[in-house]
Short mmCIF file of the C-alpha atoms (twelve columns), coordinates in Angstrom:
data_MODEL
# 
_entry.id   MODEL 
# 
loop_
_atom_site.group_PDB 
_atom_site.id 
_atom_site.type_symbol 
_atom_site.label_atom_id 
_atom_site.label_alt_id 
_atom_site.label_comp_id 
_atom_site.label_asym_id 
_atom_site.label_seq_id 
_atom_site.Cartn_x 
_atom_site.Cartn_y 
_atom_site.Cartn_z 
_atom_site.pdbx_PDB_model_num 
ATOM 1  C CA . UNK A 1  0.000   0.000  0.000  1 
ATOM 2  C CA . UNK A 2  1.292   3.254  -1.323 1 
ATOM 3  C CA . UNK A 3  2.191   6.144  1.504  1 
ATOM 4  C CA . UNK A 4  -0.872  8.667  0.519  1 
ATOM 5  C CA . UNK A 5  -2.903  6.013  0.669  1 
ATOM 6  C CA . UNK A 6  -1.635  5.097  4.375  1 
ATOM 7  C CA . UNK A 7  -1.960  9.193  5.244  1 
ATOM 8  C CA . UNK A 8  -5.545  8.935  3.577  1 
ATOM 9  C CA . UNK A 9  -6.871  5.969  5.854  1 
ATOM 10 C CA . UNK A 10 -4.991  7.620  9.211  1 
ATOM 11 C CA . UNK A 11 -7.356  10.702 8.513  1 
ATOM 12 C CA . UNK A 12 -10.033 9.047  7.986  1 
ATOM 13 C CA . UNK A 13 -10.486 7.001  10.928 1 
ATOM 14 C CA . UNK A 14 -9.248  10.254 12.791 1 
ATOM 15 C CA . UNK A 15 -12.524 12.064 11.441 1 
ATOM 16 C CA . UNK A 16 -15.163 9.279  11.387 1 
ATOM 17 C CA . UNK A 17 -17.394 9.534  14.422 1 
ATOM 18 C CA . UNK A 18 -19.677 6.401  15.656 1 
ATOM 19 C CA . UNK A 19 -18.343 4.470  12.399 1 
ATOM 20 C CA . UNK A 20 -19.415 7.493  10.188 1 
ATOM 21 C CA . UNK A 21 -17.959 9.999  8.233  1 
ATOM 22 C CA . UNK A 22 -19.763 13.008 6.725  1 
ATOM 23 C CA . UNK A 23 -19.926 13.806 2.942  1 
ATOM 24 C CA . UNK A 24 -17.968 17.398 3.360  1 
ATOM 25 C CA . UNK A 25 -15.264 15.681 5.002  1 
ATOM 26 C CA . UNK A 26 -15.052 13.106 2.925  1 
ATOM 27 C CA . UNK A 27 -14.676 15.511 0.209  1 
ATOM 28 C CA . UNK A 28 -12.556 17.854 2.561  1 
ATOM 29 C CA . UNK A 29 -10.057 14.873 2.642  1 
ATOM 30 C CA . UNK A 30 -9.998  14.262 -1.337 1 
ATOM 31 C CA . UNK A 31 -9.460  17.826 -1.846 1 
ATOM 32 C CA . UNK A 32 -6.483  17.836 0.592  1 
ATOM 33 C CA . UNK A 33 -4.545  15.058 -0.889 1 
ATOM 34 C CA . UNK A 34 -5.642  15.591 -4.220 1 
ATOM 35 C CA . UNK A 35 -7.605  12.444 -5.020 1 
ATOM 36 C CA . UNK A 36 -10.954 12.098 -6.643 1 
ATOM 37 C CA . UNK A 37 -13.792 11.795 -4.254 1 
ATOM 38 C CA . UNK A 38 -14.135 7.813  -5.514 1 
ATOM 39 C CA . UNK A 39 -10.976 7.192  -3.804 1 
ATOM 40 C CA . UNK A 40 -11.962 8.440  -0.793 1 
ATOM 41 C CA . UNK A 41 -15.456 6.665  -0.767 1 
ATOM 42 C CA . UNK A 42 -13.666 3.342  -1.848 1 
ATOM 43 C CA . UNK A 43 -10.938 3.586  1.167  1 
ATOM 44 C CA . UNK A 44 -14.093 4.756  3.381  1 
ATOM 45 C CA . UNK A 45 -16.003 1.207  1.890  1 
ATOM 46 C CA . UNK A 46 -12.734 -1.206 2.847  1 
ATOM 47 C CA . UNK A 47 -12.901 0.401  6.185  1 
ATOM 48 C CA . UNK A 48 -16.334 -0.390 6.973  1 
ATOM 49 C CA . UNK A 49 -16.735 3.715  7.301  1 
ATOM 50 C CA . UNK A 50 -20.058 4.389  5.799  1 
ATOM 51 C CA . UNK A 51 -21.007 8.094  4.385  1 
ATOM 52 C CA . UNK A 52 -23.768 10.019 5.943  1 
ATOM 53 C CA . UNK A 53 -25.223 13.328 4.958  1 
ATOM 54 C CA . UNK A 54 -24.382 13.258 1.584  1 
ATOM 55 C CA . UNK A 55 -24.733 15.802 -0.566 1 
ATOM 56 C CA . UNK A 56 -24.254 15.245 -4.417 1 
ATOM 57 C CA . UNK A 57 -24.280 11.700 -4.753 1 
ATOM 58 C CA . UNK A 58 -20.222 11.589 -5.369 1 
ATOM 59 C CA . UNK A 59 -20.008 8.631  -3.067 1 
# 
């Protein structure tokens, strides 16, 4: 697994709350490492980390 991937997943599980993350943050994190929401919704899916209060449908 690549190192940006690693730094993705650490700040993730730092900002999901009750197994949840929210759809700005999500986006938030894509926009700080410079990924593609998908990426971030796919690492959020292998972590068991589901999405709530989406708000375009990018996940």
């Amino acid at each position: 697994m690549d190192e940006q991937k690693e730094k993705i997943i650490q700040t993730i599980k730092e900002t999901a709350k009750d197994g949840g993350i929210s759809c700005t943050a999500a986006r938030k994190i894509a926009s700080d490492y410079n990924v593609s929401p998908k990426v971030v919704g796919d690492i959020c899916d292998e972590l068991k980390i589901k999405l709530k209060a989406c708000e375009l449908g990018c996940f």
